[in-house]
Backbone as CSV, one residue per row, in Angstrom:
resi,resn,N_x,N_y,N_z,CA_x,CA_y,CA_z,C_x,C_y,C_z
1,UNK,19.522,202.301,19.319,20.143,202.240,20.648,19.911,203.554,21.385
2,UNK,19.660,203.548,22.813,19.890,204.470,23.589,20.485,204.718,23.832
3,UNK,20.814,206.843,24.035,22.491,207.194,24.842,20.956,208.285,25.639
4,UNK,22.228,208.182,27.082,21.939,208.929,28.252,23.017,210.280,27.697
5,UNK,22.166,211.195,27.892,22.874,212.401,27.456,22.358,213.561,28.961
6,UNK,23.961,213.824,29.671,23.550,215.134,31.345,24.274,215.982,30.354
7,UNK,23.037,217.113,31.087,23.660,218.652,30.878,23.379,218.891,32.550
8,UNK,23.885,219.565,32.965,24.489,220.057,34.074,24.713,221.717,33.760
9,UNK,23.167,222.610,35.302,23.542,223.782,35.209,24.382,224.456,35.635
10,UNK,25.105,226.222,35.394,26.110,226.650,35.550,26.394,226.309,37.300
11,UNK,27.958,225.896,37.153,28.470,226.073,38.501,29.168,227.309,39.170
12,UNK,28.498,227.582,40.315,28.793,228.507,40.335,29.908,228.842,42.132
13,UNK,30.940,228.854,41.745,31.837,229.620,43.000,32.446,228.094,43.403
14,UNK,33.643,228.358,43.647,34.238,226.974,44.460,33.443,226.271,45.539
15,UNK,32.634,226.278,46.188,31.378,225.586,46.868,30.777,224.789,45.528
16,UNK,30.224,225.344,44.361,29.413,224.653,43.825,30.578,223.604,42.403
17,UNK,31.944,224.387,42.455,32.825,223.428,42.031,33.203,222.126,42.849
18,UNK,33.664,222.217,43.784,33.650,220.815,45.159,32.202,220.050,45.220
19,UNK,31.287,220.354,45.222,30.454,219.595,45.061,30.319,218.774,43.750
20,UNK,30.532,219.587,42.645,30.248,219.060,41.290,31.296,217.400,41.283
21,UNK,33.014,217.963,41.643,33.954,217.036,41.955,33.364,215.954,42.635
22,UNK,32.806,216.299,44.007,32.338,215.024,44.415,30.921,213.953,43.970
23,UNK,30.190,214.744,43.513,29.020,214.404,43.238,28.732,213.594,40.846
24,UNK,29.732,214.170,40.276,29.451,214.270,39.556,29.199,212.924,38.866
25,UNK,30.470,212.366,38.892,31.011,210.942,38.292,29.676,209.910,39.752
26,UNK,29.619,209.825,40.263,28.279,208.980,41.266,27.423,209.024,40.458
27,UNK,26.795,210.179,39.646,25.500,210.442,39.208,25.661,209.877,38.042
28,UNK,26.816,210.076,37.332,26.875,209.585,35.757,26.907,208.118,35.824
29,UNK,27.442,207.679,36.911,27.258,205.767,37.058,26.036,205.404,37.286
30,UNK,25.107,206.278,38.317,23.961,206.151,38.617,22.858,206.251,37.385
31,UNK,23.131,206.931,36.644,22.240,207.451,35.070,22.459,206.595,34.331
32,UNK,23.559,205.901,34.063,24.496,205.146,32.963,24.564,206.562,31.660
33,UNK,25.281,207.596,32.381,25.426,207.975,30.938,26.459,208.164,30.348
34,UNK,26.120,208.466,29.332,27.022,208.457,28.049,27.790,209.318,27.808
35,UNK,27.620,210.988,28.014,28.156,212.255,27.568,27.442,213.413,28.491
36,UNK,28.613,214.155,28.772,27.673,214.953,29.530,28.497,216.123,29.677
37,UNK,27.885,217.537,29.486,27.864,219.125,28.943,27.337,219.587,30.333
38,UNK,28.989,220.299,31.067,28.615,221.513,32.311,28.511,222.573,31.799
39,UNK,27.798,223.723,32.038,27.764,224.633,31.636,28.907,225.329,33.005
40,UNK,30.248,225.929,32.898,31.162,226.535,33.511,31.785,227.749,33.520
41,UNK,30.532,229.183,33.279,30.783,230.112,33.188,30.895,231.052,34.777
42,UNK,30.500,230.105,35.401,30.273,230.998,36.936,31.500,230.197,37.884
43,UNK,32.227,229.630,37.796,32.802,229.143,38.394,34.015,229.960,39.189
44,UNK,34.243,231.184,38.888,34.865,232.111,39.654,33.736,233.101,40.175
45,UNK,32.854,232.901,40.193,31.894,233.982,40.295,31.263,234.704,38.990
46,UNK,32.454,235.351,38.141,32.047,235.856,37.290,33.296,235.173,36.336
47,UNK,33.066,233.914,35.043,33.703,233.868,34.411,34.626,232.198,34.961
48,UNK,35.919,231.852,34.104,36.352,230.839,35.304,37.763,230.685,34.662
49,UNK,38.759,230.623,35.312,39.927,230.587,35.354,40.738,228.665,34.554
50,UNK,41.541,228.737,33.612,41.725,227.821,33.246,42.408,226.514,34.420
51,UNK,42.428,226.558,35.426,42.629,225.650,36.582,40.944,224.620,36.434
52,UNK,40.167,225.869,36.896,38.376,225.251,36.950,37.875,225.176,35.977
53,UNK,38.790,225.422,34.870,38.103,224.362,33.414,38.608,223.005,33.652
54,UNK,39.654,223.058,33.804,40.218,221.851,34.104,39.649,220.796,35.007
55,UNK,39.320,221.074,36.256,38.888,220.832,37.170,37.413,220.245,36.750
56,UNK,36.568,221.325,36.026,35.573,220.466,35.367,35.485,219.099,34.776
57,UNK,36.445,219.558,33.803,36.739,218.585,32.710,36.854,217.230,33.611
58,UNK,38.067,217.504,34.565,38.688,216.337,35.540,37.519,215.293,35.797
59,UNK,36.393,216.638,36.739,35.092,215.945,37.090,34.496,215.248,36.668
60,UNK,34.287,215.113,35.282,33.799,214.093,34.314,33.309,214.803,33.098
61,UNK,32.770,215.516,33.007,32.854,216.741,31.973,33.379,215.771,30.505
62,UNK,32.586,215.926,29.631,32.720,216.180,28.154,33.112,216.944,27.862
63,UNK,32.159,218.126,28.243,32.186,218.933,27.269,31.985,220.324,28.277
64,UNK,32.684,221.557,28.202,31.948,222.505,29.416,32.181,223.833,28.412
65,UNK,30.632,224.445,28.526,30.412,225.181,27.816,30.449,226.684,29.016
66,UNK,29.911,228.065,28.162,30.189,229.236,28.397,28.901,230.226,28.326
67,UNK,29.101,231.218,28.946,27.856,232.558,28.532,28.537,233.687,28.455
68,UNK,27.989,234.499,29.123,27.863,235.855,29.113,29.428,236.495,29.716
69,UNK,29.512,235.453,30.875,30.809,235.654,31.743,32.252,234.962,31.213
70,UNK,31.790,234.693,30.436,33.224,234.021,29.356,34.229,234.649,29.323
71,UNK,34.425,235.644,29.634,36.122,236.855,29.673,35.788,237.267,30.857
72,UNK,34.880,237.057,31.740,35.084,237.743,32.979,36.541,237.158,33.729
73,UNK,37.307,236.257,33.329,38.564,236.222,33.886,39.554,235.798,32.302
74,UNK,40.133,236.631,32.124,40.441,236.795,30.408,41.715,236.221,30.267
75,UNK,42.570,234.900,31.611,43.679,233.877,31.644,42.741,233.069,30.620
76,UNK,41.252,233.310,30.277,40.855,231.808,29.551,41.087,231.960,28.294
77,UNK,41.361,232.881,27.974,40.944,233.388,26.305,42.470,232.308,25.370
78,UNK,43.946,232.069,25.519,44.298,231.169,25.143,43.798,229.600,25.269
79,UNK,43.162,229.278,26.195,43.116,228.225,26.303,41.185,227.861,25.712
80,UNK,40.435,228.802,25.606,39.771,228.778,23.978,39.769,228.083,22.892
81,UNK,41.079,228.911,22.473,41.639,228.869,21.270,42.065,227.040,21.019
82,UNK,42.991,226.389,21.910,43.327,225.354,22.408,42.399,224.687,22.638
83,UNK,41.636,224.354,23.089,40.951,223.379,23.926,39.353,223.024,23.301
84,UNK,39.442,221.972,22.530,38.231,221.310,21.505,36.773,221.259,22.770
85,UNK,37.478,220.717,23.831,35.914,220.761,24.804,35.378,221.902,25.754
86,UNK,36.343,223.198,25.624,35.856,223.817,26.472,35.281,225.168,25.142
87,UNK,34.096,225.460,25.181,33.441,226.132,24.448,32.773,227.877,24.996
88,UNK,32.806,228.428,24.350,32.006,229.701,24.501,31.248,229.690,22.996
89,UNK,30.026,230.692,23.398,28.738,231.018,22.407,29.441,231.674,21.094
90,UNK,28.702,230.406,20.315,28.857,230.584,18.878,28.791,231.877,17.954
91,UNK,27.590,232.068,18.825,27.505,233.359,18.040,27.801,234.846,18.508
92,UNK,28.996,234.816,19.678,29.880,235.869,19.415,30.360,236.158,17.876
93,UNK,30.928,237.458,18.022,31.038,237.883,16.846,32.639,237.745,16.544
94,UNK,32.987,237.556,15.080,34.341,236.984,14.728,35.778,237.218,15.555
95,UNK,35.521,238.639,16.187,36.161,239.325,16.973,37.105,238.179,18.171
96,UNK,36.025,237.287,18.417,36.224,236.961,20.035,36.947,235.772,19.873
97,UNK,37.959,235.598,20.775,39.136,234.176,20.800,37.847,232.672,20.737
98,UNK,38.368,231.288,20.405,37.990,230.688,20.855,36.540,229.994,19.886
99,UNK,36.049,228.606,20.043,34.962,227.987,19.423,33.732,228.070,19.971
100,UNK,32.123,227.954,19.079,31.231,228.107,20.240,30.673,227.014,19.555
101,UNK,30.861,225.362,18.809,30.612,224.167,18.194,31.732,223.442,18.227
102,UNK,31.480,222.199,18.299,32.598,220.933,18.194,31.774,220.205,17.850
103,UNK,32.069,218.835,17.269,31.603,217.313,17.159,33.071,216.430,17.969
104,UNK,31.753,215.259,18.928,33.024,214.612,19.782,32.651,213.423,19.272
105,UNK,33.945,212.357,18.839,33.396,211.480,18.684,33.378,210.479,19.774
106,UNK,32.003,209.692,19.802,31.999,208.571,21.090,32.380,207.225,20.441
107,UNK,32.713,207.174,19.256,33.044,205.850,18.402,31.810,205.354,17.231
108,UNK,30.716,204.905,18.081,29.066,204.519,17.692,28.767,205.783,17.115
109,UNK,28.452,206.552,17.905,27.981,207.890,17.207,28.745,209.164,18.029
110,UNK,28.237,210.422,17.049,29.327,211.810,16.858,28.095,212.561,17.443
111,UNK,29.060,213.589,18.625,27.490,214.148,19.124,28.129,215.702,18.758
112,UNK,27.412,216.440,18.197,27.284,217.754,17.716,27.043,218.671,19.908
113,UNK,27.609,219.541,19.876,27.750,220.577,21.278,27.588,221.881,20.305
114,UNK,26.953,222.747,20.676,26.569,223.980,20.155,25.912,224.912,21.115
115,UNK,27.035,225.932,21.817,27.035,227.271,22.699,26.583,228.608,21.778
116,UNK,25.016,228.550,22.665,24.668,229.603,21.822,24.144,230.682,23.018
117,UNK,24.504,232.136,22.820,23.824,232.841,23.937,22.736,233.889,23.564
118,UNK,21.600,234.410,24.342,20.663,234.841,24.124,20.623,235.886,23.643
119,UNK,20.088,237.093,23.133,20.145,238.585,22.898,19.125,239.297,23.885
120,UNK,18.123,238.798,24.037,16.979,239.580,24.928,17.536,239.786,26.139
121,UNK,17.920,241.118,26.517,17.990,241.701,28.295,19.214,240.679,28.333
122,UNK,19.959,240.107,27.553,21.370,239.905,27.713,23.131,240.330,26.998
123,UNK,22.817,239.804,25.848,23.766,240.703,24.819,23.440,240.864,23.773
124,UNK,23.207,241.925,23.126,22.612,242.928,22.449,23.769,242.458,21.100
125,UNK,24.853,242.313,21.283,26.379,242.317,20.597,26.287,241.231,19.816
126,UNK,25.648,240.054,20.354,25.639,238.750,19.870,25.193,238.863,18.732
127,UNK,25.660,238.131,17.257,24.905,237.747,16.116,23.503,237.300,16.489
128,UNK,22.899,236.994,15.924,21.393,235.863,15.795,21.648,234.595,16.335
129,UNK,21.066,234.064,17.185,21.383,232.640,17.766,20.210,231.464,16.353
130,UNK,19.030,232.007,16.363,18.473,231.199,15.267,19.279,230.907,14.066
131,UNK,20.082,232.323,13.671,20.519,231.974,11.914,21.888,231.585,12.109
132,UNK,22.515,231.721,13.736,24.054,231.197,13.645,23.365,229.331,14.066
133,UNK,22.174,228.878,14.474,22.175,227.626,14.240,22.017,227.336,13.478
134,UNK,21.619,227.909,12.268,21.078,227.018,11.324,22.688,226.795,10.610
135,UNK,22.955,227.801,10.437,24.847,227.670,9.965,25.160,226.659,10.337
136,UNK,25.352,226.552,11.933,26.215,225.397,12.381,25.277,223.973,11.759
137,UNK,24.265,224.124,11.985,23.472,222.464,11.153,24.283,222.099,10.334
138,UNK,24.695,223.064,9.378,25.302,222.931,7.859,26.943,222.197,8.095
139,UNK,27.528,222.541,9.398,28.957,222.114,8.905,29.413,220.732,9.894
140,UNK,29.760,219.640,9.175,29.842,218.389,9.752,28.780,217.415,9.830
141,UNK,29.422,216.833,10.504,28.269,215.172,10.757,27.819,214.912,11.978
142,UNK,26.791,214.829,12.625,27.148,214.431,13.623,25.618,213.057,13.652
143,UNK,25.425,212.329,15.208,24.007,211.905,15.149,23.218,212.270,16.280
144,UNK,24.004,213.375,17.221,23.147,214.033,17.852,23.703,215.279,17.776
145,UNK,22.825,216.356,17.812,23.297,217.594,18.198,22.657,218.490,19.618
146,UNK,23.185,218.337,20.560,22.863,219.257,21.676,23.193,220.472,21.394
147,UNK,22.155,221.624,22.376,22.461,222.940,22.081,22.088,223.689,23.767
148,UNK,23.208,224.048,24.152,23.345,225.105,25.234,23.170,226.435,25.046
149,UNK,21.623,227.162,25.745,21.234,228.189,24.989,20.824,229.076,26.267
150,UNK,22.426,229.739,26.504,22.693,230.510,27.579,21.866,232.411,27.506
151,UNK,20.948,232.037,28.286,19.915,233.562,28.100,18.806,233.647,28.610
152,UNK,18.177,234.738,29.239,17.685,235.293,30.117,16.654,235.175,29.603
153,UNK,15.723,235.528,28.732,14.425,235.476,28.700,14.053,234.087,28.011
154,UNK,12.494,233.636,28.961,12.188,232.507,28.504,11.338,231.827,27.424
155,UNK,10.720,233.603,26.698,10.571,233.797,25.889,11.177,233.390,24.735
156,UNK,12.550,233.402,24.694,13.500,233.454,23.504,14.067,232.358,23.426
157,UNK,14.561,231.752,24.910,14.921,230.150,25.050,13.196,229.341,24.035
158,UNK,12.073,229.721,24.728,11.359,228.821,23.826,11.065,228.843,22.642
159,UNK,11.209,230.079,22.215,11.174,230.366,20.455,12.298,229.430,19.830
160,UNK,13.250,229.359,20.347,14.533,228.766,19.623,13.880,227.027,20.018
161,UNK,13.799,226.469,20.711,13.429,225.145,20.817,12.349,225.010,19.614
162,UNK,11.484,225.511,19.755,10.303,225.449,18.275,11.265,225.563,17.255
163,UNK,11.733,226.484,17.232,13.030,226.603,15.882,13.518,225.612,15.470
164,UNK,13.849,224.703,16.101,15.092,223.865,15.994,14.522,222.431,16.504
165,UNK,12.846,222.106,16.527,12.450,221.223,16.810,12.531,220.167,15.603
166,UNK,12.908,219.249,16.077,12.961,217.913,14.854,14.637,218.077,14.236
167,UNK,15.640,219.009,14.431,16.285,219.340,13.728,17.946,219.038,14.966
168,UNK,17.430,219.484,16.216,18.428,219.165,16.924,17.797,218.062,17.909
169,UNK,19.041,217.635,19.047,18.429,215.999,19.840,17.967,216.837,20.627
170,UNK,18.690,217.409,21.254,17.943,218.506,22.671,18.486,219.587,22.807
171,UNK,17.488,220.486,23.431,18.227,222.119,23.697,17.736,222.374,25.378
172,UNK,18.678,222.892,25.994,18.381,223.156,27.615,18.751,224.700,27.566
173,UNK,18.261,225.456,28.623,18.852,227.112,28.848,19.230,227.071,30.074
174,UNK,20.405,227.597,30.194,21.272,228.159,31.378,21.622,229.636,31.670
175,UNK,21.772,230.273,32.785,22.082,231.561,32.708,21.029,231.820,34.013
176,UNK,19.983,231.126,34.370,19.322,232.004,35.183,19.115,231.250,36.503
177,UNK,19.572,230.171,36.684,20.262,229.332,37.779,19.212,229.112,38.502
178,UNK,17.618,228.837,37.976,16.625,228.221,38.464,16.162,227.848,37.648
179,UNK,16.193,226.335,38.165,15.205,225.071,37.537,13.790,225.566,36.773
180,UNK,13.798,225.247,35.904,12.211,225.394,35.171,11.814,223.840,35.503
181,UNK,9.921,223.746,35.405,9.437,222.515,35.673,8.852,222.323,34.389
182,UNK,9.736,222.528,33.443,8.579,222.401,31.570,9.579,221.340,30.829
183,UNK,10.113,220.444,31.527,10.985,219.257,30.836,9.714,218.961,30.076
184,UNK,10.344,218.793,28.725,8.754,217.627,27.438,10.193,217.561,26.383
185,UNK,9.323,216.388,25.268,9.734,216.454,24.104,8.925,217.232,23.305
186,UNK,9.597,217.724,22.704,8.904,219.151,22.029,7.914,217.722,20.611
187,UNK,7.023,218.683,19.334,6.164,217.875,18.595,6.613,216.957,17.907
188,UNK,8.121,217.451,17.266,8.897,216.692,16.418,9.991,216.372,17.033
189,UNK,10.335,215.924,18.188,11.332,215.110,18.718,12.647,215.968,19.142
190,UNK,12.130,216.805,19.868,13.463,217.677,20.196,13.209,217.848,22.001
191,UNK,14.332,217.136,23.097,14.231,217.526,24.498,14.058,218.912,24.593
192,UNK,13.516,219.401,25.430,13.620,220.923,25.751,13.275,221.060,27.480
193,UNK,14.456,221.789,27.910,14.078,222.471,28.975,14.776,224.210,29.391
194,UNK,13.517,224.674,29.974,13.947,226.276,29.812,14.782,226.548,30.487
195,UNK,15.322,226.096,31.699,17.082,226.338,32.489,16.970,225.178,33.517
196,UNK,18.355,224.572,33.838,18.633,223.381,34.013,18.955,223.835,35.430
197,UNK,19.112,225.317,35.928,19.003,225.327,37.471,20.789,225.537,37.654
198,UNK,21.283,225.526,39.104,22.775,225.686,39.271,23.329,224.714,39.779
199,UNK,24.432,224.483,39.973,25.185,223.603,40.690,26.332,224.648,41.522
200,UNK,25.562,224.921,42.994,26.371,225.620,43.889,25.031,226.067,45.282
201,UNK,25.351,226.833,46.045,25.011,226.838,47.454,23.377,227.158,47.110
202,UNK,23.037,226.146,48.201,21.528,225.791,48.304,21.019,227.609,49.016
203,UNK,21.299,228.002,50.494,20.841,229.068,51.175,21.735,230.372,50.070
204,UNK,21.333,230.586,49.073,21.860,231.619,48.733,20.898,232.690,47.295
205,UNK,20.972,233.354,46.609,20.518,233.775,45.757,21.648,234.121,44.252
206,UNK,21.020,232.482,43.691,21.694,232.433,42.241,23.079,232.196,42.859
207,UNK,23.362,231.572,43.982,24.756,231.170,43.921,25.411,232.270,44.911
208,UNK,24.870,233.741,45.530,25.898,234.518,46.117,25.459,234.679,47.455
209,UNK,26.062,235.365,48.228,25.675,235.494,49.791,24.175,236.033,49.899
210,UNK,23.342,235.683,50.107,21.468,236.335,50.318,21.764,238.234,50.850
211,UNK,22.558,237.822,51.665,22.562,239.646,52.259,23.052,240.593,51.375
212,UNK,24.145,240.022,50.459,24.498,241.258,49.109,23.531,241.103,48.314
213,UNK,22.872,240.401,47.851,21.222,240.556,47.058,20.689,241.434,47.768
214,UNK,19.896,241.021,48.644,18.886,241.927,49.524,19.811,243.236,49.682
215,UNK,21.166,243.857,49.871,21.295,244.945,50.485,21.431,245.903,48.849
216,UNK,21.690,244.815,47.633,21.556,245.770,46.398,20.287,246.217,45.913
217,UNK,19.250,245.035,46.677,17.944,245.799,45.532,17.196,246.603,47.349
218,UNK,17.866,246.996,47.945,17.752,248.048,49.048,18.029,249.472,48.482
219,UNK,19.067,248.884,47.564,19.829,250.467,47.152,21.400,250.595,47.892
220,UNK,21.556,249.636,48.801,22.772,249.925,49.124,24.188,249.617,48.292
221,UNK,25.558,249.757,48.939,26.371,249.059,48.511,26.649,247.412,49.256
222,UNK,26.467,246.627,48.287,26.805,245.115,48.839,27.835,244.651,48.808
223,UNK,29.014,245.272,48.108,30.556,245.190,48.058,30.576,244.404,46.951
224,UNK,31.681,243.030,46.370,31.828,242.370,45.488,31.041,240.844,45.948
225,UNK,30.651,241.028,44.856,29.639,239.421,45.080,30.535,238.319,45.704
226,UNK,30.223,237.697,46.366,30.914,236.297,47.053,29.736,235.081,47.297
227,UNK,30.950,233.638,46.579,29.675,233.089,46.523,29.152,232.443,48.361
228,UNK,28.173,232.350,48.176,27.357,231.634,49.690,28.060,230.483,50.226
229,UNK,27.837,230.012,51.626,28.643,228.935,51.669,27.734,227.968,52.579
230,UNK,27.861,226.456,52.975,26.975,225.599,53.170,26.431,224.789,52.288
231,UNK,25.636,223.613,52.574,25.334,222.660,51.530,24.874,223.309,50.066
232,UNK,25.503,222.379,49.165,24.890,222.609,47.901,24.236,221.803,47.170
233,UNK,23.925,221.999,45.684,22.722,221.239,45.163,23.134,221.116,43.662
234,UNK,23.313,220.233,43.350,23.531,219.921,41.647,22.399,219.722,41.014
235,UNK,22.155,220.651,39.752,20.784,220.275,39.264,21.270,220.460,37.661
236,UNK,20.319,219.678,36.827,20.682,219.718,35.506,19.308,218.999,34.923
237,UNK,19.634,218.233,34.229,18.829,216.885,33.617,19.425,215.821,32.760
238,UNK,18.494,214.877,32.570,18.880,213.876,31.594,18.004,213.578,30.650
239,UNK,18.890,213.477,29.106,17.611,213.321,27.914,18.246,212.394,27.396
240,UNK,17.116,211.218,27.099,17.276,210.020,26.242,17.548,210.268,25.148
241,UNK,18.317,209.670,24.499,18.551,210.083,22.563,18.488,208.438,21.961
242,UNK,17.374,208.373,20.641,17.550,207.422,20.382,18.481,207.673,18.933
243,UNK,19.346,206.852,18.697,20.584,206.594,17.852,19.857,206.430,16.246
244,UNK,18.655,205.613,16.679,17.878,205.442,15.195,17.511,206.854,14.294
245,UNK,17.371,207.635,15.371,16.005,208.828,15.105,17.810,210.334,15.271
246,UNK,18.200,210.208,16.023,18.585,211.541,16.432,18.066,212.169,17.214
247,UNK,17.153,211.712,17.403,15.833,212.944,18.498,15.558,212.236,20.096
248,UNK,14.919,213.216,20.915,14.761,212.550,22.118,13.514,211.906,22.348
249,UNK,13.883,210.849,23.715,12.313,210.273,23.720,12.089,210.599,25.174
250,UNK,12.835,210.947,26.626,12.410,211.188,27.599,13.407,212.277,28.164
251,UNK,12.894,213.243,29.018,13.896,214.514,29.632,13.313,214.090,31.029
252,UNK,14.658,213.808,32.178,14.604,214.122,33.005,15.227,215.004,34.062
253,UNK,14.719,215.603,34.967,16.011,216.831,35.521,16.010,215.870,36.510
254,UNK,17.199,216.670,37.134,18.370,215.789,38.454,18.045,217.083,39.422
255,UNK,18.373,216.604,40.785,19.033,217.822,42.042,19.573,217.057,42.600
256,UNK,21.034,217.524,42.646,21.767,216.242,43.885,21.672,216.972,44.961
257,UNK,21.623,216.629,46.140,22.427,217.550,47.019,23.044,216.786,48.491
C-alpha cells in the first residue's frame, strides 16, 4: 500500500504561520496524505513559543520538528519534555531538555520521525548526526522512518542521505529556506531532498525584511530581524512510501502560494 508522506519547510514569522493555518489542511486533502512533519523552528523569528507549536500542530501537523533555533525562545523547553510530537535534534547532547525521535502510530503502520541537525558551519556542539542515526535505527519498530536533517551545508545533508540509503523511507534538509531542485530516489530506495525551502514571505530574504539583509552585508546596523510582510509561499514536498518495501518510490516538492 501507498502512504503520502508532507514535510513542510521551516516556517518562518507569523506571516508564514497564517499562511501555513490557511493553506495547510487544503493541500493535505489535495495530496491525500497521510502524515505530515513541519519543520517549526523559525516561527518567532528565532526559535517558537509554545502557543505556535500549538498552532502548528492545530494546522494539521503530525509531527513539528526543530534546529538550531530551538531555545531561541526557552518558554519551549517544558513543553519538550511533554510533548511526543513536537521534537528538537537528536543529537543534541544529553544536556538539553526534550526528544529528537518518536514512533507515531497511524494504526496500519508506525512511522519512525528523527530530528537530526548538521555540524558543518552550524553546530560544532552537536554529537555525530551519522552515528546518533544509526543508534536511533536500533531502538523500536517502526515501517517508515523519516529523517529531518536540519543544516547548512549541502555537502553533509548529501553524505547523510548516501548514509542512510536503503535504511531510512526519506530524508529532506531544512535550515536554509531555499528549495533545492535534486528531489530523486536515492540507489537503494531512500527519498532525498537537499532543503524543502520556507513557508513564509515571498519578497523577502530567508523570511526577513530585504533592507536588514542588504544593510548587514553593507556593514551597517539593521536593528533586530523582522519578518517581511506580503504574500507568502508554502514549500516542502511529497514522498510516496510503499508499506511493502519501507522505502520511497516518488518525491515531489509543493509551493503554495
Amino acid at each position: 500500500m501507498l502512504y503520502h508522506i508532507l514535510a513542510v519547510g521551516d516556517v518562518v514569522g507569523e506571516p508564514g504561520l497564517k499562511h501555513l493555518e490557511r493553506h495547510l489542511r487544503p493541500l493535505k486533502k489535495l495530496k491525500a496524505i497521510d502524515f505530515t512533519v513541519v519543520n517549526g523552528e523559525n516561527a518567532s523569528g528565532v526559535g517558537l513559543t509554545p502557543e505556535q507549536a500549538w498552532r502548528i500542530y492545530d494546522a494539521g501537523a503530525d509531527a513539528v520538528t526543530l534546529g538550531n533555533h530551538t531555545f531561541g525562545k526557552m518558554q519551549i523547553r517544558d513543553m519538550l519534555e511533554e510533548t511526543p510530537w513536537l521534537l528538537r535534534p537528536a543529537n543534541y547532547t544529553g544536556r538539553a531538555p526534550g526528544r529528537g525521535c518518536e514512533i507515531f502510530d497511524l494504526g496500519a503502520v508506525r512511522v519512525r520521525v528523527m530530528n537530526l541537525i548538521g555540524r558543518c558551519d552550524l553546530d560544532w556542539k552537536a554529537n555525530d548526526p551519522f552515528t546518533t542515526a544509526d543508534r536511533l535505527l536500533k531502538q523500536g519498530e517502526a515501517d517508515f522512518t523519516l529523517v529531518d536533517f536540519h543544516a547548512e551545508a549541502t555537502s553533509e545533508k548529501l553524505a547523510l542521505g548516501y548514509y542512510l540509503d536503503g535504511r531510512v523511507s526519506a530524508i529532506w534538509g531544512t535550515h536554509t529556506h531555499v528549495p533545492t531542485a535534486d528531489e530523486r530516489v536515492y540507489p537503494k530506495g531512500t527519498g532525498y531532498l537537499t532543503d524543502l525551502g520556507m513557508t513564509g514571505p515571498i519578497e523577502s530574504v530567508l523570511g526577513i525584511e530585504p533592507w536588514q539583509s542588504v544593510e548587514s552585508f553593507l556593514g551597517g546596523l539593521p536593528g533586530r530581524y523582522k519578518p517581511a510582510v506580503g504574500p507568502c509561499k508554502l514549500q516542502g514536498a511529497v514522498f510516496t512510501l510503499d508499506s511493502d518495501t519501507g522505502l520511497c518510490t516518488a518525491v515531489e516538492r509543493v509551493d503554495i502560494r
